[in-house]
C-alpha positions as CSV (number, residue, x, y, z in Angstrom):
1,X,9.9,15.0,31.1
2,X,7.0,15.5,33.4
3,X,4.4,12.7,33.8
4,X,1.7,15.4,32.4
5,X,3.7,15.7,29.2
6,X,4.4,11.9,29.1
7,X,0.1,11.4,30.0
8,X,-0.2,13.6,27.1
9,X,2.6,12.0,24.7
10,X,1.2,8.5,25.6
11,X,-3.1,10.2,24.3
12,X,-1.4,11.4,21.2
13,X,0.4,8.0,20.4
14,X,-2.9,6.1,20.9
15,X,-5.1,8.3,18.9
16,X,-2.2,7.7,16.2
17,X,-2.5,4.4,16.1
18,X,-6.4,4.4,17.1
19,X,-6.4,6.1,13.4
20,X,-4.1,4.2,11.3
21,X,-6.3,1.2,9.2
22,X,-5.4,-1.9,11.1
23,X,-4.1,-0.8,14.4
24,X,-7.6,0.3,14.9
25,X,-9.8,-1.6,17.9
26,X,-7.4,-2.9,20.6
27,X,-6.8,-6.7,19.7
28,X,-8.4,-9.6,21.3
29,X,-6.4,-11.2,24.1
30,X,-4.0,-14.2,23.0
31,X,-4.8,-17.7,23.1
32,X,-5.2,-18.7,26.5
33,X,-4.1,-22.6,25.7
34,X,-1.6,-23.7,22.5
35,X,-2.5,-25.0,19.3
36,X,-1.7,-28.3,18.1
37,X,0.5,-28.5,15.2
38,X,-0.9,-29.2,12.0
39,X,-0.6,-32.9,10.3
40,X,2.5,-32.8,7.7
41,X,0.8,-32.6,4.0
42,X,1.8,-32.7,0.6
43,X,2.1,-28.8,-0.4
44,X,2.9,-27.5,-4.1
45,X,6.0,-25.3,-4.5
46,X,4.0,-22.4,-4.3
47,X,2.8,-23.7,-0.4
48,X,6.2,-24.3,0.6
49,X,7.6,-21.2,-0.6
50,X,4.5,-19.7,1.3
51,X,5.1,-21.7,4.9
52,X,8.8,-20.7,4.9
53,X,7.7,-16.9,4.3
54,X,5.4,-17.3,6.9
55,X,8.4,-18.5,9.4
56,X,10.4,-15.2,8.3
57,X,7.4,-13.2,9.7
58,X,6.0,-14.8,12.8
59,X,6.1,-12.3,15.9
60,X,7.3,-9.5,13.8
61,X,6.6,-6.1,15.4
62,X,3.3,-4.1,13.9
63,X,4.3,-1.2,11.9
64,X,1.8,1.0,9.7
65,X,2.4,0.8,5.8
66,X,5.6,-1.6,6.8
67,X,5.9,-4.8,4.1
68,X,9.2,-6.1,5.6
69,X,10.1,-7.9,8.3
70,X,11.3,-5.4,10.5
71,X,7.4,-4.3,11.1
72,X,4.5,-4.7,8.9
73,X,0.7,-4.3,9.1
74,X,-2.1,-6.6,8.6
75,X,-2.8,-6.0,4.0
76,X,1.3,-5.5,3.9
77,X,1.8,-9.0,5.7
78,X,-0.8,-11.1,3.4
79,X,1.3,-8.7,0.0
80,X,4.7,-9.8,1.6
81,X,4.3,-13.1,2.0
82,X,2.6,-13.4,-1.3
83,X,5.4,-12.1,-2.8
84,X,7.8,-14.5,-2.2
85,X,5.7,-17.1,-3.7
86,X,5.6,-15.2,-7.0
87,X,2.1,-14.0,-6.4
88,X,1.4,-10.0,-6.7
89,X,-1.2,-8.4,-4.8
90,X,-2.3,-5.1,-4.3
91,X,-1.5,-3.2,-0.9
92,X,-4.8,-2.5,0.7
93,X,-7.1,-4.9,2.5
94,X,-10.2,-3.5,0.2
95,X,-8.0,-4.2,-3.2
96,X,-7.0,-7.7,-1.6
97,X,-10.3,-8.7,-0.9
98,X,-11.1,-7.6,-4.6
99,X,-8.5,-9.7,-6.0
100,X,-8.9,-14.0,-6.1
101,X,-11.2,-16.0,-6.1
102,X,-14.0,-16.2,-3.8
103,X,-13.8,-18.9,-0.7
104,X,-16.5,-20.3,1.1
105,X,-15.9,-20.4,4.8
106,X,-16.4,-24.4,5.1
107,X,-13.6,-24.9,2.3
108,X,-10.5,-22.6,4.0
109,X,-7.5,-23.8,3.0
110,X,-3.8,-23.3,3.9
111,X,-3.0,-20.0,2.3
112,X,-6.3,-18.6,1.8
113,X,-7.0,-14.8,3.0
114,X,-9.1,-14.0,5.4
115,X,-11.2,-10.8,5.8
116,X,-13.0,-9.0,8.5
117,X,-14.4,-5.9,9.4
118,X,-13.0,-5.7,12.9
119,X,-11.0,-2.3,12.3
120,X,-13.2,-0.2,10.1
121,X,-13.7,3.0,10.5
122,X,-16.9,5.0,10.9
123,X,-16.4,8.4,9.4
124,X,-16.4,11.4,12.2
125,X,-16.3,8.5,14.3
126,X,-13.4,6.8,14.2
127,X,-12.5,2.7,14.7
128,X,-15.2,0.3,15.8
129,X,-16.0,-3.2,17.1
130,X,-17.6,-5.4,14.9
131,X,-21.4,-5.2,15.1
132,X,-21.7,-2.4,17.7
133,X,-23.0,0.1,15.4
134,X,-25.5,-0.8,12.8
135,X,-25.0,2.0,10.3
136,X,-21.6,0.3,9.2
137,X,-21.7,-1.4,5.9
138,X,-21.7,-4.6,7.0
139,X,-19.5,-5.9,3.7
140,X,-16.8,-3.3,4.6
141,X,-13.2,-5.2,4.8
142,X,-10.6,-3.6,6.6
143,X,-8.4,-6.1,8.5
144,X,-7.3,-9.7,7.1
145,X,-5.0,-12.6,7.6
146,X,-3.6,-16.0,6.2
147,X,-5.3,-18.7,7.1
148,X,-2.6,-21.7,8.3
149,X,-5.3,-24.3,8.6
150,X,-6.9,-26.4,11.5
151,X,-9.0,-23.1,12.4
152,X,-6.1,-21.2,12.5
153,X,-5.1,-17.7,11.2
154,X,-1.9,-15.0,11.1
155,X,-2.2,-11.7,11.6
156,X,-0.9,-8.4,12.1
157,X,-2.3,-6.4,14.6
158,X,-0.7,-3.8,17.1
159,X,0.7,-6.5,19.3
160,X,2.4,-7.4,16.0
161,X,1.9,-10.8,14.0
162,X,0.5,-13.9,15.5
163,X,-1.9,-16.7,15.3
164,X,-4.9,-17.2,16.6
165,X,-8.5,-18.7,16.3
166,X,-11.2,-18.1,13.4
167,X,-13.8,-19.1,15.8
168,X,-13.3,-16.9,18.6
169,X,-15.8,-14.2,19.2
170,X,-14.4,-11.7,17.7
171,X,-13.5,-12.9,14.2
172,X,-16.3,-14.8,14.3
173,X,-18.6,-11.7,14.5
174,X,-16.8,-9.6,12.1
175,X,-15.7,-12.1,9.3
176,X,-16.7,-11.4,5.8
177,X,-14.8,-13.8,3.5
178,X,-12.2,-15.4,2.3
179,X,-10.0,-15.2,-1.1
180,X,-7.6,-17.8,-2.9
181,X,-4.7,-16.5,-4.8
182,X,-2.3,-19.6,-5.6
183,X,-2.3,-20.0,-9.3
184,X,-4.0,-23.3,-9.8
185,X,-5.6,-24.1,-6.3
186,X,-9.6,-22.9,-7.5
């Protein structure tokens, strides 16, 4: 294989992923310093179930439409893990964000989703940054994640899933709410 066809292999793949929902935007780089652990709580059944699942799914690789953990993306991550607490949700990031009940950012709590705007597309245009372009609806949802706590979220981006921090620049930009689904928790 020649490095023109290989040049030219490498455009398609990007454009690929450039147009498939959550792999949109290149992600933000990684944390540059660690996280502290979390202080042990008291969690209901449902919690556990839901920080073991989240165990089973840490670093897997990104993979478009995937809800397993041999690849999945960012709505089929928030369904999986949901799932093996008993708690159905739709596939897309739109129909999550539909679903639950309504969180205020100041009262996050382990397990609730997150939702930004970070990977939207612009039609004709394709994927965008968060408030580059002003014709975007500003309450479109197209990229979420599980909030662990402590200003901490997972996520499944191209890199594939990983925590990082609510309050960096990006997701702090292109947030637009948050949903609770454990029976019980309102």
């Amino acid at each position: 294989m020649d490095a023109t066809y290989r040049r030219l292999l490498g455009a398609a793949l990007g454009v690929v992923l450039l147009l498939a929902g959550c792999a949109g935007a290149p992600p933000p780089p990684p944390l540059s310093e660690p996280v502290a652990p979390l202080p042990s709580v008291s969690r209901s059944p449902r919690e556990m179930a839901l920080e073991r699942a989240l165990g089973e799914f840490s670093g897997v690789p990104y993979r478009s439409g995937g809800t397993a953990p041999d690849g999945v993306d960012c709505s089929g991550l928030i369904q999986a893990l949901y799932q093996r607490t008993g708690v159905r949700l739709p596939r897309t990031v739109a129909d999550q964000y539909e679903a639950g009940t309504p969180v205020r950012r100041e009262d996050l709590r382990f397990g609730d989703v997150v939702f930004f705007n970070r990977y939207c597309q612009i039609r004709g245009r394709g994927p965008y940054l968060a408030s580059i372009f002003s014709s975007v609806d500003e309450a479109e949802v197209c990229h979420n994640g599980i909030y662990l706590g402590g200003g901490r979220f997972m996520h499944a981006s191209p890199r594939g899933v990983f925590i990082t921090r609510l309050d960096a620049e990006v997701w702090r930009v292109s947030y637009r709410g948050a949903r609770r689904y454990l029976p019980g928790d309102n």
